[in-house]
C-alpha positions in Angstrom: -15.6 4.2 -33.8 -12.0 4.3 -32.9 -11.1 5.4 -29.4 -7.8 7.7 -28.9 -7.0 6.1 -26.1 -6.1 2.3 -27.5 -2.8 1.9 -29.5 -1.4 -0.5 -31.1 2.0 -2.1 -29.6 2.7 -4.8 -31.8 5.5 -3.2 -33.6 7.2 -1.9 -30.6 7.0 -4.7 -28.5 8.2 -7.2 -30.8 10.7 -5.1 -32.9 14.2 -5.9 -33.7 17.2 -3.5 -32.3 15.0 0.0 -32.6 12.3 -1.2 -30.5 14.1 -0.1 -27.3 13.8 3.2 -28.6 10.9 5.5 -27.0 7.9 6.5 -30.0 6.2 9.3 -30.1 2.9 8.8 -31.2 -0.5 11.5 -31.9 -4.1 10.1 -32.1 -7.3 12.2 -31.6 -10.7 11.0 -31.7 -13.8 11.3 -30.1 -14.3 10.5 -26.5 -15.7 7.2 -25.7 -17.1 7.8 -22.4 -18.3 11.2 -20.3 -14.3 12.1 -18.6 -14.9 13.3 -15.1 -16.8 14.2 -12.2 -20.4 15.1 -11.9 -20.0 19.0 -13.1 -17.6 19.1 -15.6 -16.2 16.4 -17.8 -15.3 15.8 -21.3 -18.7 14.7 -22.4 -19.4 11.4 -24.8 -18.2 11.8 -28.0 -15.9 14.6 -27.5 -13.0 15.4 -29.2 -10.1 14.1 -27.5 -6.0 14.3 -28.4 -3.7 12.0 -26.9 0.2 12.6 -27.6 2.1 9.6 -25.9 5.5 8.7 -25.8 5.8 5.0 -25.5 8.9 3.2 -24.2 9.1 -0.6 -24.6 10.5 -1.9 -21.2 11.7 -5.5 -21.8 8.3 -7.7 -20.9 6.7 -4.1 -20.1 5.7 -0.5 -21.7 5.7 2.4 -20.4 3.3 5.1 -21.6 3.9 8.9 -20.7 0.7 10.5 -22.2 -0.7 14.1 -22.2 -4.6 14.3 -22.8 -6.1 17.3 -24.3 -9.6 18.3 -24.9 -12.7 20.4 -23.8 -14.7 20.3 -20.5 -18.3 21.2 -20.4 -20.0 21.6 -17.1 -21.3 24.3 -14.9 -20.3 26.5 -12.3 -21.7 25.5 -9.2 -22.1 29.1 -7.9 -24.3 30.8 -10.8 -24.9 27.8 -12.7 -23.5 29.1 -16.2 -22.0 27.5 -18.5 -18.1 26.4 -18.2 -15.9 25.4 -21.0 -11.9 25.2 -19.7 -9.6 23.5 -21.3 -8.3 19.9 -20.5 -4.8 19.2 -19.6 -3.7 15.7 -17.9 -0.5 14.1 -18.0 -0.7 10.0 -17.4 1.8 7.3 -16.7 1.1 4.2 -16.7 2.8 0.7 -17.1 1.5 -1.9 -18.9 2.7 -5.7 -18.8 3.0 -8.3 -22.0 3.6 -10.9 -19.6 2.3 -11.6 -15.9 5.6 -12.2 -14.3 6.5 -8.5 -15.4 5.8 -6.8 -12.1 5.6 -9.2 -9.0 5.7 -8.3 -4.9 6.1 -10.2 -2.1 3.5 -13.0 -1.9 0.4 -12.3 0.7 -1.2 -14.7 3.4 -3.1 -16.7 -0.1 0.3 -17.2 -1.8 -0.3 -14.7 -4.5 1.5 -11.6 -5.8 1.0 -8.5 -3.4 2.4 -6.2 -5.9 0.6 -3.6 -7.9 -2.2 -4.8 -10.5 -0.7 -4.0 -13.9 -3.0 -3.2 -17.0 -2.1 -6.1 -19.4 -1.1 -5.3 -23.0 -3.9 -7.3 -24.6 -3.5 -8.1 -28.6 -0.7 -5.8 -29.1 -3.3 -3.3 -27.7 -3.0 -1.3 -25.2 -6.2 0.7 -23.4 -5.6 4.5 -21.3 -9.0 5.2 -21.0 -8.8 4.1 -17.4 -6.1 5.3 -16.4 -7.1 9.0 -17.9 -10.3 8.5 -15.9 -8.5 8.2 -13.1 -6.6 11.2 -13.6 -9.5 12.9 -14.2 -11.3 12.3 -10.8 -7.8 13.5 -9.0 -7.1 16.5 -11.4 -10.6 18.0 -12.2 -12.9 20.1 -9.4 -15.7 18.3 -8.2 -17.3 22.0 -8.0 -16.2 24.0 -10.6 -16.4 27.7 -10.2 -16.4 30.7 -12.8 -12.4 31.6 -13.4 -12.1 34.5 -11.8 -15.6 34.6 -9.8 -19.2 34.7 -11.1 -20.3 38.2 -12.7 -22.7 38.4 -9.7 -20.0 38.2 -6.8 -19.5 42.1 -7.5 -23.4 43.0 -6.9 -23.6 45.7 -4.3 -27.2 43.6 -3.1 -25.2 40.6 -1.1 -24.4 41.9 2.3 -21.4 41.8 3.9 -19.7 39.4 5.2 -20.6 40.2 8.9 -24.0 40.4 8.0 -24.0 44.3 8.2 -24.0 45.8 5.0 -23.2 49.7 4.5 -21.6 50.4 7.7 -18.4 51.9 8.4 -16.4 49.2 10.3 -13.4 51.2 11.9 -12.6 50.7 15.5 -15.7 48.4 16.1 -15.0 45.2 17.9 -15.8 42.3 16.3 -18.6 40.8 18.8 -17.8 37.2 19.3 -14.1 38.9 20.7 -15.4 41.7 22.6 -15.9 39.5 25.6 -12.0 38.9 25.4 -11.2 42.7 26.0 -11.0 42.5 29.7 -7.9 40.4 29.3 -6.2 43.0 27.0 
């Protein structure tokens, strides 16, 4: 099982005079891991399209990627059944060569810059990075678009507690000590 989320680089990264031209490139597959939080997520095995642009950046790429696909989960409300659609944009920079991205050295003498997904076997991997994404982008309690069928039932009181009662002039009663001062 190929996953949409791995490309090969080879050919871009060690290309004559066009490789410094970006590539647009389409894969879709199924999903090799559940995509998301707890409630809704692309579930295993679901099918996933990737359309990335690729743009070789010397000892570097740089992938701009937009992930498409379909969430299950369930509303945390009324508990039915949710199916949006998925829609994340990813960048992410990936590195052929460890000096590509370096920041001053820390108190051990290593690099304190960024830690930089390695293109490994003229292969490169989004999956985490999507992931990531995911847990920024997607609710952690997903709701019914719109509001659940049941938030119009005439049963749930109001929100003051009182339900069926006029409310004009009536003083809300954790202000009406404050009338004295009016």
């Amino acid at each position: 099982m190929s996953s949409p989320f791995v490309f090969n680089v080879a050919a871009l990264m060690r290309g004559g005079s066009g490789a410094a031209m970006p590539e647009q490139r389409t894969q879709t597959g199924p999903s090799p891991v559940r995509i998301g939080p707890e409630m809704i997520a692309v579930p295993e095995g679901g099918e996933v399209t990737v359309d990335a642009t690729l743009t070789p950046l010397g000892e570097g790429l740089l992938v701009d990627a937009d992930v498409t696909g379909q969430l299950t989960g369930q509303c945390v409300r009324c508990l039915r059944e949710l199916h949006p659609h998925l829609d994340l944009h990813v960048s992410q920079v990936f590195s052929d060569s460890p000096d590509f991205i370096t920041g001053e050295p820390d108190e051990d003498g290593e690099g304190g810059g960024d830690d930089v997904p390695e293109i490994v076997g003229d292969e490169i991997d989004l999956l985490q990075a999507v992931i990531d994404e995911s847990g920024l982008n997607l609710p952690f309690n997903p709701t019914c678009e719109g509001g659940c069928p049941e938030d119009g039932d005439s049963d749930v009181p109001a929100p003051d507690g009182i339900s069926g009662e006029e409310n004009k002039d009536r003083v809300d009663p954790r202000w009406a000590g404050l009338e004295k001062f009016l």
